[in-house]
MMTF fields as JSON, N, C-alpha, C and O atoms, coordinates in Angstrom:
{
  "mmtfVersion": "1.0.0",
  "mmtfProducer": "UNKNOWN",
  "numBonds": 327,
  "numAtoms": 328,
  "numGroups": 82,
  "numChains": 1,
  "numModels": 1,
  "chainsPerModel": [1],
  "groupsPerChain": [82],
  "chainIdList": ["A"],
  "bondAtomList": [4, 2, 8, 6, 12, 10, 16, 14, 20, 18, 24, 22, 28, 26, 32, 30, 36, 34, 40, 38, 44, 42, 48, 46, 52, 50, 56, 54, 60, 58, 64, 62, 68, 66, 72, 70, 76, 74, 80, 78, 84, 82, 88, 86, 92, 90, 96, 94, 100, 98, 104, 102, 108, 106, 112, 110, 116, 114, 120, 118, 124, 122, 128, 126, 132, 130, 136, 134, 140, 138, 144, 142, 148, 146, 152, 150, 156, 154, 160, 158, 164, 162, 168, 166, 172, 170, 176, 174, 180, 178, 184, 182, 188, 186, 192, 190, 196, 194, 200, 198, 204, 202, 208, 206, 212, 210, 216, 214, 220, 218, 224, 222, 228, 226, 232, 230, 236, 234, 240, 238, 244, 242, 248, 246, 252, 250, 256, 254, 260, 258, 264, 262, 268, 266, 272, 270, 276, 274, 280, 278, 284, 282, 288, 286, 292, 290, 296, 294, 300, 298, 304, 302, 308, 306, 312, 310, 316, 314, 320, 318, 324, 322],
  "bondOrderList": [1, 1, 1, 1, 1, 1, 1, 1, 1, 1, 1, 1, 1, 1, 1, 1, 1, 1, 1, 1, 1, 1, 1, 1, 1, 1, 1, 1, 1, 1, 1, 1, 1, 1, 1, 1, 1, 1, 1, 1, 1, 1, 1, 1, 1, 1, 1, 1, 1, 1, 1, 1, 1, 1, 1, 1, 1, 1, 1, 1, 1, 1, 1, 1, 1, 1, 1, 1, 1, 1, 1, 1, 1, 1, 1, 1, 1, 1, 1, 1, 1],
  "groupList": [{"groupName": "UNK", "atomNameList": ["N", "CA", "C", "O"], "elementList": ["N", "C", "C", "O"], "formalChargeList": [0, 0, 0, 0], "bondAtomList": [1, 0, 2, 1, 3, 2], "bondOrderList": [1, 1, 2], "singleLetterCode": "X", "chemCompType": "L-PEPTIDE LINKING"}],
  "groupTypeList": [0, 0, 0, 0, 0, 0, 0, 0, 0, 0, 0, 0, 0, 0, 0, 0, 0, 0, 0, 0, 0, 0, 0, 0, 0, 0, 0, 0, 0, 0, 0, 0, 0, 0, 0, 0, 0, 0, 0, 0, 0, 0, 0, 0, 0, 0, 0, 0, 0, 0, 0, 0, 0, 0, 0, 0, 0, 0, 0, 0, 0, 0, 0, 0, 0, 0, 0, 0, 0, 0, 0, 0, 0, 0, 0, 0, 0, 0, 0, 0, 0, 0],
  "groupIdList": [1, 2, 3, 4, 5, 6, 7, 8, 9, 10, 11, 12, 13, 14, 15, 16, 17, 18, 19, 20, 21, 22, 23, 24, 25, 26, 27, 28, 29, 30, 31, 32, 33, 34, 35, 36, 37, 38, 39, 40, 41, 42, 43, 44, 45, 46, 47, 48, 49, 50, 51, 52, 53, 54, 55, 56, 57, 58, 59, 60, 61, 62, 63, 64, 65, 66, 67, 68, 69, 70, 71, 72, 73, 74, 75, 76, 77, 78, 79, 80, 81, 82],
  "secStructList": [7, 7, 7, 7, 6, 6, 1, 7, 7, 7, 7, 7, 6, 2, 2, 2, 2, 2, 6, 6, 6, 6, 7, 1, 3, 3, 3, 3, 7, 7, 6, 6, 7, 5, 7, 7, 6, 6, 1, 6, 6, 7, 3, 3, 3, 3, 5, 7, 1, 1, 1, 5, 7, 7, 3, 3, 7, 7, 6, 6, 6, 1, 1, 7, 5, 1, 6, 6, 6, 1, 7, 1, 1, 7, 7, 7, 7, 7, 7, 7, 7, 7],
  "xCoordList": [9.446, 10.705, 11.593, 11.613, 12.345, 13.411, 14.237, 14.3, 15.129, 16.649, 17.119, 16.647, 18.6, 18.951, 19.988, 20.676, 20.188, 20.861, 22.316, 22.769, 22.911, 24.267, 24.365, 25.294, 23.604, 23.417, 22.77, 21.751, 23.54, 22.675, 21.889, 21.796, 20.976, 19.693, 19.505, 20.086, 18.745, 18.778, 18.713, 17.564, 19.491, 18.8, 19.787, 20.853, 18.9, 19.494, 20.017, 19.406, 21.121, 22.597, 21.739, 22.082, 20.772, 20.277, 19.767, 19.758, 19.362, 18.605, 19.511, 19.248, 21.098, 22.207, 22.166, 21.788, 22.882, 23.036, 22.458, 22.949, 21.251, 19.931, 20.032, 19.712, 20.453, 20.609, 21.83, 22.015, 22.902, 24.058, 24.258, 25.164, 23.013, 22.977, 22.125, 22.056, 21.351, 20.485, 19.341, 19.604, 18.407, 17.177, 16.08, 15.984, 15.151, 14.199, 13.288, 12.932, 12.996, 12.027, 12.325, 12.219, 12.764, 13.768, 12.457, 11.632, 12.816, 11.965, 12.222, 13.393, 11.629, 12.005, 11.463, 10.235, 11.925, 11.026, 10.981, 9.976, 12.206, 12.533, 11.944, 12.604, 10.597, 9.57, 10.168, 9.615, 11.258, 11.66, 12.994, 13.879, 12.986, 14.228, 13.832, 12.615, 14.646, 14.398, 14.963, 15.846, 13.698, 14.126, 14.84, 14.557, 16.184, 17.359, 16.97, 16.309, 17.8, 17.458, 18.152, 18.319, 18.783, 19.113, 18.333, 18.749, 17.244, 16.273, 14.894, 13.891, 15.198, 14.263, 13.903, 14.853, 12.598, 12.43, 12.461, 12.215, 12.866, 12.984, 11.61, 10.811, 11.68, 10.485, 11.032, 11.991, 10.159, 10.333, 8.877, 7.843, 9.28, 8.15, 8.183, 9.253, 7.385, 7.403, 6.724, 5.55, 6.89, 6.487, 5.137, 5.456, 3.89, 3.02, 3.131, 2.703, 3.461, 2.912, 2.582, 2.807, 1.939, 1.444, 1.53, 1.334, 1.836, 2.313, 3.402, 3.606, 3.604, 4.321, 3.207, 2.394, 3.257, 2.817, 3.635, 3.987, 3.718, 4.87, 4.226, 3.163, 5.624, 6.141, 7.199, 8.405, 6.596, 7.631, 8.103, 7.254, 9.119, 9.569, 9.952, 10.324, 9.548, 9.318, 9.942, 10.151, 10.206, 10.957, 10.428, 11.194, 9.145, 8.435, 7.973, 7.164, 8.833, 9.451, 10.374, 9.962, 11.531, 12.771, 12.384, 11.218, 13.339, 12.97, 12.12, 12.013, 11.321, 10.354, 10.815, 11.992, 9.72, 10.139, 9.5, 9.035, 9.493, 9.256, 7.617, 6.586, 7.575, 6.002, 5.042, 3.889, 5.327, 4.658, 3.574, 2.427, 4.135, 3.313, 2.453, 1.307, 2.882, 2.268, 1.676, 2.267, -0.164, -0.798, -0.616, -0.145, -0.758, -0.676, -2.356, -2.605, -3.066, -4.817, -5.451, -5.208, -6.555, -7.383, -8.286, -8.447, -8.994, -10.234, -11.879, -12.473, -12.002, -13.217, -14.493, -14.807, -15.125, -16.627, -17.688, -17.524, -18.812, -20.071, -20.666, -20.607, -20.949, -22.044, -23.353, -24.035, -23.91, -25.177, -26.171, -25.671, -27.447, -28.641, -29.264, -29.322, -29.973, -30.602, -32.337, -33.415],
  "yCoordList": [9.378, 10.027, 9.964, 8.889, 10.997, 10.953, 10.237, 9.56, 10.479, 10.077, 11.119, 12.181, 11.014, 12.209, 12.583, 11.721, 13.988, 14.281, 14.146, 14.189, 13.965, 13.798, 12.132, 12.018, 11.25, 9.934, 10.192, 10.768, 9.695, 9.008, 8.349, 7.534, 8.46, 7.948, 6.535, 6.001, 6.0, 4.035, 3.59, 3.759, 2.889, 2.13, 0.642, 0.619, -0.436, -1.799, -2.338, -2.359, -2.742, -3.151, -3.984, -3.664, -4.915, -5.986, -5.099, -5.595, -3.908, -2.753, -2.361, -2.021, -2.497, -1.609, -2.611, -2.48, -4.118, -5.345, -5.715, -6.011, -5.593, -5.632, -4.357, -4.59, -3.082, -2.455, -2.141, -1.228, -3.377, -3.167, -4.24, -4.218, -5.257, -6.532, -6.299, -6.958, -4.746, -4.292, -5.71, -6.412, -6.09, -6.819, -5.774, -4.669, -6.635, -5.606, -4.962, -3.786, -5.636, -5.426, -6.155, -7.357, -5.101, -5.406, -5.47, -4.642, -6.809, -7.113, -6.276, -5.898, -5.88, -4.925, -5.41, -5.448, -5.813, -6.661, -5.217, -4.874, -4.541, -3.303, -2.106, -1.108, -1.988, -0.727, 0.744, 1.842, 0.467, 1.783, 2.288, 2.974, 1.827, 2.616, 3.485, 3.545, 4.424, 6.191, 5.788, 5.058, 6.902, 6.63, 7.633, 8.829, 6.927, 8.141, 8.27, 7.495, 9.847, 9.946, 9.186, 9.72, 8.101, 7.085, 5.966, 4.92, 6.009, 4.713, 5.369, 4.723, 6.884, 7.27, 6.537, 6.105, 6.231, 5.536, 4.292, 3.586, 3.649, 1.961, 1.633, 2.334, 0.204, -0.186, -1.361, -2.132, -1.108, -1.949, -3.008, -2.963, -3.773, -4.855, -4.53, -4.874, -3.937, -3.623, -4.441, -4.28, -5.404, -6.239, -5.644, -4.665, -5.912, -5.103, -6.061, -5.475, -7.152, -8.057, -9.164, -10.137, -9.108, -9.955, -10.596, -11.779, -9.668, -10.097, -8.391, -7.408, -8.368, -7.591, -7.088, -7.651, -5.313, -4.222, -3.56, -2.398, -3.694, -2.501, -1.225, -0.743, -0.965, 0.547, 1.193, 1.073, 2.001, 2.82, 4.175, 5.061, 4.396, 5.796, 6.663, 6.486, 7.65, 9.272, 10.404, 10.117, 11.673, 12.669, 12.912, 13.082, 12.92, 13.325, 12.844, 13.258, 11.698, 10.172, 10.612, 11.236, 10.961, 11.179, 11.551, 11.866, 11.527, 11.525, 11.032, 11.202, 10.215, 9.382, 7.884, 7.573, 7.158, 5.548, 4.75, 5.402, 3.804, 2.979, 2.536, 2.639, 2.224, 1.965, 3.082, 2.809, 4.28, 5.194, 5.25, 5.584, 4.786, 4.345, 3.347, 3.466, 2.148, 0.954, 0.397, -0.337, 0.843, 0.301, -0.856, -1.664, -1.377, -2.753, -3.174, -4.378, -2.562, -2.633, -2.338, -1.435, -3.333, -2.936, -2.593, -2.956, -1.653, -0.537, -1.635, -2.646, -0.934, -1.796, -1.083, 0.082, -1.984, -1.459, -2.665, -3.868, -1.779, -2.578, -3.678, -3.271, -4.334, -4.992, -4.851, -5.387, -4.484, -4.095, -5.094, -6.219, -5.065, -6.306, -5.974, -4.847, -7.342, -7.187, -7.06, -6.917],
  "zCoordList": [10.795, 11.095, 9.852, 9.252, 9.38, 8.246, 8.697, 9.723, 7.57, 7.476, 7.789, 7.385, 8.92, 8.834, 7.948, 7.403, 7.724, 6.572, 6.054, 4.91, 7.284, 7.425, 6.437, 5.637, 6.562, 5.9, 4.315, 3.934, 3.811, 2.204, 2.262, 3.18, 1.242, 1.355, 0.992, 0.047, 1.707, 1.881, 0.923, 0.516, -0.01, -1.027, -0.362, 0.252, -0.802, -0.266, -1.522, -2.591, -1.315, -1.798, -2.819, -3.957, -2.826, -4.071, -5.204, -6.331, -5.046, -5.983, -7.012, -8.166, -6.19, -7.455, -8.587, -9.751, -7.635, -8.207, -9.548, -10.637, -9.079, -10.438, -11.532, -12.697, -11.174, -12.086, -12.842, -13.648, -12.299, -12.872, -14.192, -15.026, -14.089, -14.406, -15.817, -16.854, -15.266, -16.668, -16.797, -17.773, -16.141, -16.36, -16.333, -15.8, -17.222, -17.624, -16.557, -16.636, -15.742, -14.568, -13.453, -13.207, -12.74, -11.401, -9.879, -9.492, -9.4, -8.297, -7.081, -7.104, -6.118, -4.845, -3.907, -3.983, -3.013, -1.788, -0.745, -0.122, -0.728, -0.233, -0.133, -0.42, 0.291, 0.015, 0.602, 0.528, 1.107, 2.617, 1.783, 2.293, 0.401, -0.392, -1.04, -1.217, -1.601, -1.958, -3.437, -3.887, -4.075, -5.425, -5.916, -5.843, -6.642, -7.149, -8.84, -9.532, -9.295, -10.612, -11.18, -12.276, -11.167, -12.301, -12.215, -12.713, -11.656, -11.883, -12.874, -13.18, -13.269, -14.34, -15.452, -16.105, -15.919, -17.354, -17.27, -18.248, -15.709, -15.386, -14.623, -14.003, -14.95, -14.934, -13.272, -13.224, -12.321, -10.944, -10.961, -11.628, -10.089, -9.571, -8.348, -7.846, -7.52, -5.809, -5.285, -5.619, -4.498, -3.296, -2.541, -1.867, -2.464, -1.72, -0.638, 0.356, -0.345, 0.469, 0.288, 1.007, -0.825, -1.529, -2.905, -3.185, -3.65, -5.147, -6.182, -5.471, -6.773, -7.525, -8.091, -8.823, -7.451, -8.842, -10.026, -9.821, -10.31, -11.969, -11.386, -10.995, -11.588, -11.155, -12.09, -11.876, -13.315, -13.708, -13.318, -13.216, -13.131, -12.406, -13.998, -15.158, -13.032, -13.739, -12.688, -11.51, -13.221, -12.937, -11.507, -10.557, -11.402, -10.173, -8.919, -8.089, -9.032, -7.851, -7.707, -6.728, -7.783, -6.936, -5.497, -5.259, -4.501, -3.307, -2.507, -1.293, -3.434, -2.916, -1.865, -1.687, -1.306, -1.206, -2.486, -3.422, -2.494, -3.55, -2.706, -3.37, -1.744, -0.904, -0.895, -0.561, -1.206, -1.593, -2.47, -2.172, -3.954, -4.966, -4.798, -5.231, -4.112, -4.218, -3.205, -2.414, -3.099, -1.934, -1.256, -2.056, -0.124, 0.587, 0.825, 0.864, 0.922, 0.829, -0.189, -0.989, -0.197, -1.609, -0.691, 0.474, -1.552, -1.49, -0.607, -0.984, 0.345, 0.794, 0.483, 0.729, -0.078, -0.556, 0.055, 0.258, 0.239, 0.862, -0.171, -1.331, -0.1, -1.183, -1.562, -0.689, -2.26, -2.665, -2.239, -2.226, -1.875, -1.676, -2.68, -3.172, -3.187, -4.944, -3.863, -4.441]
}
């Protein structure tokens, strides 16, 4: 389900904080926030669950979430018998 439009789009209040503070690689526990064009060219750490992936944003993320990019499952493969 969206956001509806009448509302601005979610970003959680610790996200500005960090980018007002200017650190190099800003942590996001927050996967359900929308990426705005002033986080272009910045470099994020997104929370999968489990540990921090790097995430740099580019022109063609806007409107995005930040959980979008960054799987929560790794890839399951069979094991071979020798």
């Amino acid at each position: 389900m969206s956001r509806s439009k009448w509302k601005s789009p979610y970003i959680e209040s610790t996200i500005w904080h960090q980018i007002h503070e200017k650190k190099k690689h800003l942590k996001i526990f927050s996967r359900n926030s929308y990426i705005l064009p002033q986080f272009i060219n910045l470099n994020f750490k997104v929370h999968n669950g489990k540990s921090f992936i790097n995430l740099s944003i580019t022109k063609n993320m806007i409107g995005y979430k930040f959980g979008e990019f960054v799987p929560t499952r790794k890839k399951f493969s069979f094991k071979k018998n020798k």
